[in-house]
C-alpha positions in Angstrom: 333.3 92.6 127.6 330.9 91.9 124.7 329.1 88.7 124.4 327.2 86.8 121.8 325.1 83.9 123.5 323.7 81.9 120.5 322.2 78.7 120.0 323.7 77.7 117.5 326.6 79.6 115.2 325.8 78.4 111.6 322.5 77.3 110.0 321.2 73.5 110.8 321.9 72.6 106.9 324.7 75.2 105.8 328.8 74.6 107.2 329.4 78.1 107.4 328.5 81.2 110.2 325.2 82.3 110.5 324.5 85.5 109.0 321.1 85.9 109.9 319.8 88.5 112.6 322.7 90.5 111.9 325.4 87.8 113.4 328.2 89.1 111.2 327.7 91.9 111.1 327.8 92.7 115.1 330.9 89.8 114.9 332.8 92.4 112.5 331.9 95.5 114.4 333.0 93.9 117.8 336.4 91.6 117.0 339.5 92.7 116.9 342.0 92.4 113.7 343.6 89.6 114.0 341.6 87.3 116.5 343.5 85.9 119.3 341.2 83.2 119.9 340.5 80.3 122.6 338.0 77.4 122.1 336.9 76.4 125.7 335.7 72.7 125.6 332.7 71.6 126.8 334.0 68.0 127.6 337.6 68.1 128.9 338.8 64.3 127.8 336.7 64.5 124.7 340.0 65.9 123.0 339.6 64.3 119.7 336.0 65.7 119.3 337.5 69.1 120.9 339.8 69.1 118.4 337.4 68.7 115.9 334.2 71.1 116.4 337.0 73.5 117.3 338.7 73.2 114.1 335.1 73.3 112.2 334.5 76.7 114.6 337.7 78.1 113.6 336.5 77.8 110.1 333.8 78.9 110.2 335.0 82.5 111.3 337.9 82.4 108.7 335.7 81.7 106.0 333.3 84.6 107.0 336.6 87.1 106.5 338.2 86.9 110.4 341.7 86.4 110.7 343.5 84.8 113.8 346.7 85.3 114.8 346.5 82.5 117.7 343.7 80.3 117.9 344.0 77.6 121.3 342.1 75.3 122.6 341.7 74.8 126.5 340.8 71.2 127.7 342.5 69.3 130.2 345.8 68.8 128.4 346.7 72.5 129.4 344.0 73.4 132.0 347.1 74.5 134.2 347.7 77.2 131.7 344.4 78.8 132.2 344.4 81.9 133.2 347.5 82.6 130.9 345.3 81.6 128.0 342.5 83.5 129.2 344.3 87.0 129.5 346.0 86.3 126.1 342.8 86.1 124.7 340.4 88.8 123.0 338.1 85.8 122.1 336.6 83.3 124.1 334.1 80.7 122.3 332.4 78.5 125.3 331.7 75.2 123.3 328.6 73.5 123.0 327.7 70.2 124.6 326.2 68.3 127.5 325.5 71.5 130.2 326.6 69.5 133.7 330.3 68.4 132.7 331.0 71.4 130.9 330.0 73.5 134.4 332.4 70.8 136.3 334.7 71.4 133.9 334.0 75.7 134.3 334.1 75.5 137.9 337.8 73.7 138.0 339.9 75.7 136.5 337.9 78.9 138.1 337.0 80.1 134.9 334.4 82.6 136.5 337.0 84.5 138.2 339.6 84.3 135.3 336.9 86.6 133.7 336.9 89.4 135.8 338.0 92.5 134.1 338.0 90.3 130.6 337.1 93.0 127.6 337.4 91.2 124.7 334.4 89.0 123.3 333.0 85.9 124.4 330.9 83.5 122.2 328.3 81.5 123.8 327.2 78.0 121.9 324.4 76.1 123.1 325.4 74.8 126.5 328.2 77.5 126.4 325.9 80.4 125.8 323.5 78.2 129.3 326.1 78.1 131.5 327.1 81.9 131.0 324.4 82.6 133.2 324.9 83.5 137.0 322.5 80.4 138.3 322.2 78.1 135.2 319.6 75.7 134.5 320.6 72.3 133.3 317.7 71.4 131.4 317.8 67.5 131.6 318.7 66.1 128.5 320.4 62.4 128.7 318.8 59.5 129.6 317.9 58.8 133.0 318.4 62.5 134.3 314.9 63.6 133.9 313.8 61.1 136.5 317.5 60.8 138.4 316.6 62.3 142.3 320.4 63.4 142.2 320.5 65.2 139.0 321.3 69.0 139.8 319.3 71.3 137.5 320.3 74.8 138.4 323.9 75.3 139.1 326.5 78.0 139.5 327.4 79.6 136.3 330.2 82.3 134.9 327.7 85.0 135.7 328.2 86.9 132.7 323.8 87.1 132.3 321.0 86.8 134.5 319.6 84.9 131.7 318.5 81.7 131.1 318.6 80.9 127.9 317.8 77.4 126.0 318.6 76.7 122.8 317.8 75.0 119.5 314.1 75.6 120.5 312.9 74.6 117.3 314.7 71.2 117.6 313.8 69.9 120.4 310.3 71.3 121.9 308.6 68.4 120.9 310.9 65.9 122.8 310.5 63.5 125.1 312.7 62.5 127.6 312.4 59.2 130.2 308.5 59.1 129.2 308.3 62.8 130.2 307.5 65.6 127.6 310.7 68.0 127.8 308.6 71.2 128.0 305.4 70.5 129.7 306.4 68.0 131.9 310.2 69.4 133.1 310.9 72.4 132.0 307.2 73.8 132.8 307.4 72.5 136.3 311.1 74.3 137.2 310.4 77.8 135.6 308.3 78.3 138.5 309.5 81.6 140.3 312.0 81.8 137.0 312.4 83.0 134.0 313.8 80.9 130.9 313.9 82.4 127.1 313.4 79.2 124.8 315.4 80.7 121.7 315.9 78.9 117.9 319.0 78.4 115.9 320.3 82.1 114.4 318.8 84.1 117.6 321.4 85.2 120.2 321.8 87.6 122.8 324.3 90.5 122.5 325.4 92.1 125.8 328.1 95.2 126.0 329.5 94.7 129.6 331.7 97.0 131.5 334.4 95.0 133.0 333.5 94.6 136.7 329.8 95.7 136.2 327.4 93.2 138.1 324.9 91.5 135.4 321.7 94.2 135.2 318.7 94.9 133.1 318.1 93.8 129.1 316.5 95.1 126.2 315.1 93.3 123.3 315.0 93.6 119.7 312.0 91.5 117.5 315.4 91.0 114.4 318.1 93.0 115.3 316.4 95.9 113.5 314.6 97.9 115.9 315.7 97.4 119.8 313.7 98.1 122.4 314.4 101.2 125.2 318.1 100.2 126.4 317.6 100.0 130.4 320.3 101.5 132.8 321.9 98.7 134.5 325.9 97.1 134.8 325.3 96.4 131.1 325.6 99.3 128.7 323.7 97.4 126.2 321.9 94.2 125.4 319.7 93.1 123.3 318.2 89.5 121.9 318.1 89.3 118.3 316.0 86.9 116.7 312.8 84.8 118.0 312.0 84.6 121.9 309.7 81.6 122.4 307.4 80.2 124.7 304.5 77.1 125.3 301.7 76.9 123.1 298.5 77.1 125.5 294.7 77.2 124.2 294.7 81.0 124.7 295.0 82.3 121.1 294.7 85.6 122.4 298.0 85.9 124.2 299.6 84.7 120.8 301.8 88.1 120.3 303.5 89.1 116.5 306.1 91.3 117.3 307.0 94.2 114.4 308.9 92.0 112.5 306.2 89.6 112.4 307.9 87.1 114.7 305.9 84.9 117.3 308.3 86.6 120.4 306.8 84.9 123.4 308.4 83.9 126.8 308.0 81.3 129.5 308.0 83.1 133.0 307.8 81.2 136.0 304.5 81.7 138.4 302.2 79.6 140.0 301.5 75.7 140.3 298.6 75.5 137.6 300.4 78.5 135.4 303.8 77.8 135.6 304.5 80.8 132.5 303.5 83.8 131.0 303.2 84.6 127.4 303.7 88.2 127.2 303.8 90.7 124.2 306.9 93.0 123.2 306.1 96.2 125.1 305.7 93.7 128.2 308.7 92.1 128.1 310.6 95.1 128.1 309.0 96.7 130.7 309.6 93.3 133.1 313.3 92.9 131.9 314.2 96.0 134.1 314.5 93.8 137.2 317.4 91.7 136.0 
């Protein structure tokens, strides 16, 4: 299995795949000729807006030179024909969307287990590429669930990463949500005893899975140009392409350029008063050997 957990798939102003960080290029060198592909909602009774971002998707890839010889969407019109549609797939897009119904949606039609032993390719977007991970982390994002006592944050994922990754960092790191700062007052508090990789539209993960393999250990490249040391793990390779961002603090000093001149940075959970870590290249991957 190969996957590509991404943020976003094309640039903010631009209708088209994104081509930066070497996107493309690893699509081309990974998919098969023709695609068989399946666009996994993120809102099962959303059909009409399935429909559509699936369509826009679809077009996306075509336009960028892919071809498809079946291209499905799974929502809860044929949710009975799951695992059929799985296994007749070599590509798997998990859509974007809000993170909690998607997961309800995941957990249903046991689309975990429908994964074992998948090998084609599997493309993350925004809430898809958060609930690949083994324990995700539901980042509150609609009203009322920052301060709701029931809302679930971390919830059982597909378990295809260790990961937690959350997107469109450059978006939305100044929000505020229910009167409460999205970074500094949630998401600061519940990366305690956690790691969470803030990542901006056109950065993605690439992981080269062996079917069956348990999720392992990462490696990191600043732009897709010079990877860090690949570590040995269930994964035969992974890397993060693209910015890795963390909090701003008032310590300049721990303000690390990677080679490619990028601020790569990470939150990391630890104590009460200093709930992250901002940690340089070389640091990261040394710490990434115990996922």
């Amino acid at each position: 299995m190969i996957c590509f957990l991404t943020s976003q798939v094309n640039p903010e102003d631009r209708g088209e795949l994104n081509g930066a960080n070497g996107f493309i290029d690893e699509l081309r060198r990974c998919l098969p000729d023709p695609i068989r592909g399946l666009n996994i909602c993120s809102h099962p009774d959303s059909w009409e807006i399935t429909d559509f971002y699936a369509g826009v998707t679809r077009g996306y890839f075509e336009d960028a030179g892919f071809r498809f010889e079946t291209f499905w969407v799974l929502d809860s019109r044929n949710e009975a024909q799951a695992e059929e549609l799985v296994r007749s797939s070599n590509l798997l897009i998990l859509s974007g969307g809000h993170v909690p119904t998607q997961n309800r949606f995941f957990q249903r039609i046991g689309l975990r287990e429908l994964l074992h032993g998948f090998s084609g390719v599997v493309v993350g977007i925004s809430a898809g590429s958060m609930n690949a991970a083994d324990v995700v982390y539901a980042q509150p994002e609609e009203e009322g669930e920052a301060i709701d006592p029931t809302y679930e944050r971390f919830l059982p994922g597909l378990g295809l990463t260790k990961v937690n990754l959350l997107p469109h960092y450059q978006q939305v790191k100044d929000d505020v949500l229910d009167g409460l700062r999205l970074f500094e007052d949630i998401t600061y508090k519940d990366s305690q005893g956690r790691t969470f990789y803030a990542i901006p539209d056109g950065s993605y993960l690439l992981a080269r899975r062996s079917c069956g393999a348990k999720p392992g250990a990462y490696r990191t490249g600043a732009s897709g140009r010079s990877p860090g040391r690949m570590k040995r793990s269930g994964f035969d390779q992974a890397w993060i392409y693209g910015g890795i961002y963390g909090p701003e603090t008032d310590q300049a000093d721990k303000k690390i350029r990677s080679p490619a001149g990028r601020d790569d940075r990470r939150m990391e959970g630890g104590s009460a008063d200093q709930p992250y870590e901002l940690l340089s290249l070389g640091d990261l991957q040394k710490r990434l050997s115990r996922f």
